[in-house]
C-alpha positions as CSV (number, residue, x, y, z in Angstrom):
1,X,-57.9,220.8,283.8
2,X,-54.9,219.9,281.6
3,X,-56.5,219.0,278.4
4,X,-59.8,218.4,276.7
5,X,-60.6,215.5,278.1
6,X,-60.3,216.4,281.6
7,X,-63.1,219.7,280.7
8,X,-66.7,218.7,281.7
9,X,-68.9,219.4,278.6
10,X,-71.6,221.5,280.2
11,X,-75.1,221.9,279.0
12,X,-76.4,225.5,277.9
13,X,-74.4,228.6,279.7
14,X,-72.6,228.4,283.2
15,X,-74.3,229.5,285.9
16,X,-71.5,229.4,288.2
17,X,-71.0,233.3,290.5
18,X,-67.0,233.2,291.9
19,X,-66.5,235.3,294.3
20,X,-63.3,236.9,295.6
21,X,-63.5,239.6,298.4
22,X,-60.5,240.9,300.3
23,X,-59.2,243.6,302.4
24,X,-55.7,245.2,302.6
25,X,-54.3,247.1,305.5
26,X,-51.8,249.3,305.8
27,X,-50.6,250.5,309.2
28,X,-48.4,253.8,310.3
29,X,-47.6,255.8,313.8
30,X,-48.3,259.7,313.0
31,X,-47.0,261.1,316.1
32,X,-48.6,264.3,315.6
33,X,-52.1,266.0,314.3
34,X,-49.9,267.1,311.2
35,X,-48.2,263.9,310.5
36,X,-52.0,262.2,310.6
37,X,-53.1,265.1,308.3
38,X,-50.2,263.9,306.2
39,X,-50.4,260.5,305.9
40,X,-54.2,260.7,304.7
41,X,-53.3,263.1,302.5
42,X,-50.6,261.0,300.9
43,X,-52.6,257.8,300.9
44,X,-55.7,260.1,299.3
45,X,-53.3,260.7,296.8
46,X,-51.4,257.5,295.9
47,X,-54.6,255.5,296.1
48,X,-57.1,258.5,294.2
49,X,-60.1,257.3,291.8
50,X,-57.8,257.4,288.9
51,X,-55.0,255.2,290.2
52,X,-57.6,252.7,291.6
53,X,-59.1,252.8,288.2
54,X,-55.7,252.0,286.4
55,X,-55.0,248.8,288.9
56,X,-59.0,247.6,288.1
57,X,-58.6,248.1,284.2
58,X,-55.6,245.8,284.9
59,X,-57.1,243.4,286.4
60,X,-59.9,243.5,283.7
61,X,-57.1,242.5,281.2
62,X,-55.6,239.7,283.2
63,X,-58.8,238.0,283.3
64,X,-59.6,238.8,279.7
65,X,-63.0,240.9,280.1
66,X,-64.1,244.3,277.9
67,X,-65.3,247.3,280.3
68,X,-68.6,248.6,279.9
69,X,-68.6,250.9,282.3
70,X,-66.9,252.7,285.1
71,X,-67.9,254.6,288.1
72,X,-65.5,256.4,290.1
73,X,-65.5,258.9,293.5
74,X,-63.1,260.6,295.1
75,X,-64.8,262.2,298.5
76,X,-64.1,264.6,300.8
77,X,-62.5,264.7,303.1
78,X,-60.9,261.3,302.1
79,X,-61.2,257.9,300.6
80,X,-62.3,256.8,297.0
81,X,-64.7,254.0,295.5
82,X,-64.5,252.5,291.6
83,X,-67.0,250.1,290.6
84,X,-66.3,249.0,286.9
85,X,-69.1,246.7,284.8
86,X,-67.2,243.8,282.3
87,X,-68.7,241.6,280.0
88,X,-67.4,238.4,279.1
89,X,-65.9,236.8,275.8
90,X,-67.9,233.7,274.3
91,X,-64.7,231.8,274.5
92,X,-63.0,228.8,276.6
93,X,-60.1,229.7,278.7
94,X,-56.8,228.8,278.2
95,X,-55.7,226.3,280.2
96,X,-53.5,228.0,282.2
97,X,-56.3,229.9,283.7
98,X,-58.3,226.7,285.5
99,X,-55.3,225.5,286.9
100,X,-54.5,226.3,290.9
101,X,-51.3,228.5,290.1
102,X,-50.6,231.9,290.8
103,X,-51.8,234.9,288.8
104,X,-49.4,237.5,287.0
105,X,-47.6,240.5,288.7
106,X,-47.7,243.8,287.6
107,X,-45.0,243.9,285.2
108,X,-46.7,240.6,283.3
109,X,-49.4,240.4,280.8
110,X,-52.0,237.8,280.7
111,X,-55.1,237.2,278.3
112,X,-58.2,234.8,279.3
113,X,-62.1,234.7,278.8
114,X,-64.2,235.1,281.9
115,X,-68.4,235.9,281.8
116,X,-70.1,238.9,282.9
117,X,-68.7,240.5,285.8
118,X,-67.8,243.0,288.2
119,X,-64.7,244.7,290.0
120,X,-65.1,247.1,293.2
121,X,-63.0,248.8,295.1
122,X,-63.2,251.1,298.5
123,X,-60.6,253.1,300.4
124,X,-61.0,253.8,303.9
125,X,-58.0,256.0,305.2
126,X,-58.3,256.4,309.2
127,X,-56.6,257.6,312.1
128,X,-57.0,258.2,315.9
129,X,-55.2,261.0,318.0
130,X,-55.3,258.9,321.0
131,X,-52.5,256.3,320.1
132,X,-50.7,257.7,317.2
133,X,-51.9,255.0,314.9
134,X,-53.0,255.2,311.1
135,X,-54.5,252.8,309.1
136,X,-55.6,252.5,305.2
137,X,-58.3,250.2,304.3
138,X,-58.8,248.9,300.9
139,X,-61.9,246.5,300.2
140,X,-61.6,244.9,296.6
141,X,-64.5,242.6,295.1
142,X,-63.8,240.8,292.0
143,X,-67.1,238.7,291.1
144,X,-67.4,237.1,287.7
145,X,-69.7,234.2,286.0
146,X,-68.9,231.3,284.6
147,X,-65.7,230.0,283.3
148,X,-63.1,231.8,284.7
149,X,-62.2,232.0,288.5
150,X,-61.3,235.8,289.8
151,X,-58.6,234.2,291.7
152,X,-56.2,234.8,288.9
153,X,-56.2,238.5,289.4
154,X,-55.4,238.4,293.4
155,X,-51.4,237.9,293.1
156,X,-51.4,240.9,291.1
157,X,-53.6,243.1,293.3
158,X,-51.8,242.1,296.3
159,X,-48.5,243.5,294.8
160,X,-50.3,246.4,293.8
161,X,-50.6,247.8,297.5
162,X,-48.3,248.2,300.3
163,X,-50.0,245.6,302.4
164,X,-49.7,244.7,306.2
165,X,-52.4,242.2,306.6
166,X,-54.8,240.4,304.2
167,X,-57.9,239.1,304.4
168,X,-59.5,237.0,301.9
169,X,-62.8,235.3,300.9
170,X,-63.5,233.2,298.1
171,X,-67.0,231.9,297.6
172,X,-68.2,229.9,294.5
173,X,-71.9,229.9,294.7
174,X,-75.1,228.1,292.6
175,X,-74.0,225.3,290.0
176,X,-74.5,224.2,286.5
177,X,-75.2,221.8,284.6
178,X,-73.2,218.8,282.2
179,X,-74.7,217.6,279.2
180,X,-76.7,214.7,281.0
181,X,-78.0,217.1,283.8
182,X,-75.8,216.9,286.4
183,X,-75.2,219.4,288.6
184,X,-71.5,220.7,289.1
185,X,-71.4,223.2,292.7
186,X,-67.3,224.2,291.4
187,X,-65.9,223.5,288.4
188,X,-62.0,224.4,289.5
189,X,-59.5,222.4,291.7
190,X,-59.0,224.6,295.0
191,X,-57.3,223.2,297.7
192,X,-56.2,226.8,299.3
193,X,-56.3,230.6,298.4
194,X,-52.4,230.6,298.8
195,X,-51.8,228.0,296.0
196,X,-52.9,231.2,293.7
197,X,-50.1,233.2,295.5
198,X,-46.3,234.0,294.1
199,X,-43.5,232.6,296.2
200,X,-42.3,235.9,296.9
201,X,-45.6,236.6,298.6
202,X,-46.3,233.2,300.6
203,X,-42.6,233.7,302.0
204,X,-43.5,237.5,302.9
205,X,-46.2,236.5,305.0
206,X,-47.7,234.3,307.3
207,X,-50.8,232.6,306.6
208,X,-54.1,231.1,308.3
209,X,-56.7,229.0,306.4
210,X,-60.2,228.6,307.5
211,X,-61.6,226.5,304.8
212,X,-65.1,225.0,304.6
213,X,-64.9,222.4,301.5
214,X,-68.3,220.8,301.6
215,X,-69.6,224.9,301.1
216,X,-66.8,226.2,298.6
217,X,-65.9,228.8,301.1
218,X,-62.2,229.9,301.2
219,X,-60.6,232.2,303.8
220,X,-56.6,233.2,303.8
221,X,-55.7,235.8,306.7
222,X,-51.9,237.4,306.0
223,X,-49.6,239.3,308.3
224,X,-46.8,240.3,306.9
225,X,-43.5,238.5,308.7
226,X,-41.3,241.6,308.6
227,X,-41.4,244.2,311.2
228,X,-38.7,247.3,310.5
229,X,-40.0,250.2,313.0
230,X,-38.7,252.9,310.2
231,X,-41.0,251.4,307.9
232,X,-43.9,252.3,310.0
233,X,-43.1,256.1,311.0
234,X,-44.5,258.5,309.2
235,X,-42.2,262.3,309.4
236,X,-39.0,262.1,310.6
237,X,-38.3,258.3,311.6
238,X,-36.6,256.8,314.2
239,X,-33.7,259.4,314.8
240,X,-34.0,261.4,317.5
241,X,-36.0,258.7,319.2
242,X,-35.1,257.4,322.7
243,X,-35.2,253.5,323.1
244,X,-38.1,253.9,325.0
245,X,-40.0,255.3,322.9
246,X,-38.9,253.3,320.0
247,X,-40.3,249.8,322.0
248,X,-43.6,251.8,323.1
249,X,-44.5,252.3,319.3
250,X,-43.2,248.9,318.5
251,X,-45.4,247.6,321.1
252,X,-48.8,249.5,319.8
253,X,-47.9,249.1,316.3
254,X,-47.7,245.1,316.4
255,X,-50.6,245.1,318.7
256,X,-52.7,246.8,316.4
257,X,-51.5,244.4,313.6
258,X,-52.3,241.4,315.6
259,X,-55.8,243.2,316.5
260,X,-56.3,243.6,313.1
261,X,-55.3,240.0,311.9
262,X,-57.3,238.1,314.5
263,X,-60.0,240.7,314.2
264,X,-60.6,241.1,318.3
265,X,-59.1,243.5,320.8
266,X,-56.4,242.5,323.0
C-alpha cells in the first residue's frame, strides 16, 4: 500500500494473526568427545538467555511493540528458551512497513506499530559420537495481530545467527472486516518470503519456495551456497589433515546439510 487511498478502511479492530516460524541450523565436525564438549559449550554460551533476549528486544523495536513481559531459561546441560509478551500501539504503520521489502539489519533502526503479540525462541545444541557431526538448532516464532506483518523482523534475525540452512513458515490466519462487511483473509502483498530478504542474503543462499496462495501459507528452505571445510571444523582445522580425510568430512558434512534441507535421510 503506497498511499491512503490504496489502505482498506476496516471496520472495528483487525483480527488478522501473522505468523512467522523458522528454524536456523548451524552445522560443525567435532572430531573428538572434547571438541563436542566444546562446541556446545561455546554455542551455550554465544546463544545464552541473555543474548537471545537482546536479539528478541530488537526485534520488538523493529516492529514497533512495548514488552510486557519476558521469560527466559537457560537449562542444563544445554540449550535456552525466551518467550517475550508485546503489546501493540493504536497507531497505523508507516508505509514502509506493508510494503514486500526487506526488513533492517542489525546495525539499522526501524520504528512501526504492530498489535498484540508474541516472540519465542528455543535452542537445541546437539551432537552424535558416531559421525563427528554437531548441530545447533534455533526455533524462532514471531506472531503478531493486526496491522503489521512479522516478516519485517526476519532479515534481521537471519543475520543475527551463523546460519547453514533456513527454514521458514509464514501463515496469515482468520480475516477482518472493511467498513461494508467484507471480509479480507490478508491484508499485505506477498508474493514470496524472499522478497522480505537483503540481497546480501538471497545471493548467500539458495532457495526453494513451496507456496500455497489460495491458503496464505508461505514456505522458503535456505542452504547456504558456500562450503569452506575450515569453516566447519571445530579445534585445530584442516592442518594436519590428510586429503582423505579432508573429502570424508566434506562428504558427511554436505550430506548432513542436504539431510537437513530436504528434511529426509539419504
Amino acid at each position: 500500500m503506497s498511499n491512503d487511498e490504496d489502505q482498506i478502511r476496516l471496520h472495528g479492530f483487525n483480527n488478522l494473526t501473522k505468523n512467522l516460524s523458522f528454524n536456523i541450523y548451524d552445522i560443525c565436525y567435532t572430531e573428538t568427545e572434547s571438541d563436542r564438549r566444546e562446541y556446545i559449550e561455546y554455542i551455550d554460551e554465544l546463544y545464552n538467555a541473555e543474548r537471545l533476549t537482546q536479539i528478541l528486544t530488537e526485534v520488538t523495536d523493529i516492529i514497533g511493540a512495548h514488552v510486557l513481559n519476558v521469560a527466559r531459561q537457560d537449562y542444563d546441560p544445554q540449550g535456552a528458551s525466551v518467550t517475550i509478551l508485546m503489546a501493540e500501539h493504536e497507531l497505523p504503520p508507516n508505509p514502509s512497513q506493508t510494503t514486500e521489502s526487506p526488513g533492517p539489519i542489525p546495525s539499522d533502526s526501524v520504528v512501526a506499530h504492530l498489535d498484540k503479540s508474541h516472540v519465542t525462541v528455543h535452542t537445541y545444541p546437539e551432537s552424535h559420537p558416531d559421525n563427528g557431526i554437531s548441530t545447533f538448532r534455533a526455533d524462532i516464532d514471531v506472531s503478531t495481530c493486526g496491522l503489521i506483518s512479522p516478516l519485517k523482523a526476519l532479515n534481521y534475525l537471519i543475520h543475527c545467527f551463523d546460519s547453514d540452512i533456513v527454514t521458514v513458515d509464514y501463515r496469515v490466519r482468520g480475516f477482518t472486516r472493511d467498513v461494508n462487511g467484507k471480509k479480507h483473509y490478508i491484508d499485505h502483498t506477498i508474493n514470496s518470503i524472499q522478497s522480505y530478504l537483503s540481497q546480501d542474503t538471497r545471493d548467500s543462499y539458495q532457495m526453494i519456495d513451496v507456496n500455497v496462495y489460495q491458503e496464505n501459507m508461505f514456505h522458503t528452505k535456505m542452504l547456504l551456497k558456500e562450503f569452506q571445510l575450515d569453516n566447519y571444523l571445530f579445534g585445530e582445522g584442516v592442518k594436519g589433515l590428510s586429503e582423505a580425510k579432508k573429502e570424508k568430512i566434506t562428504s558427511q558434512l554436505q550430506r548432513e546439510m542436504l539431510e537437513i534441507f530436504y528434511s529426509r535421510n539419504f
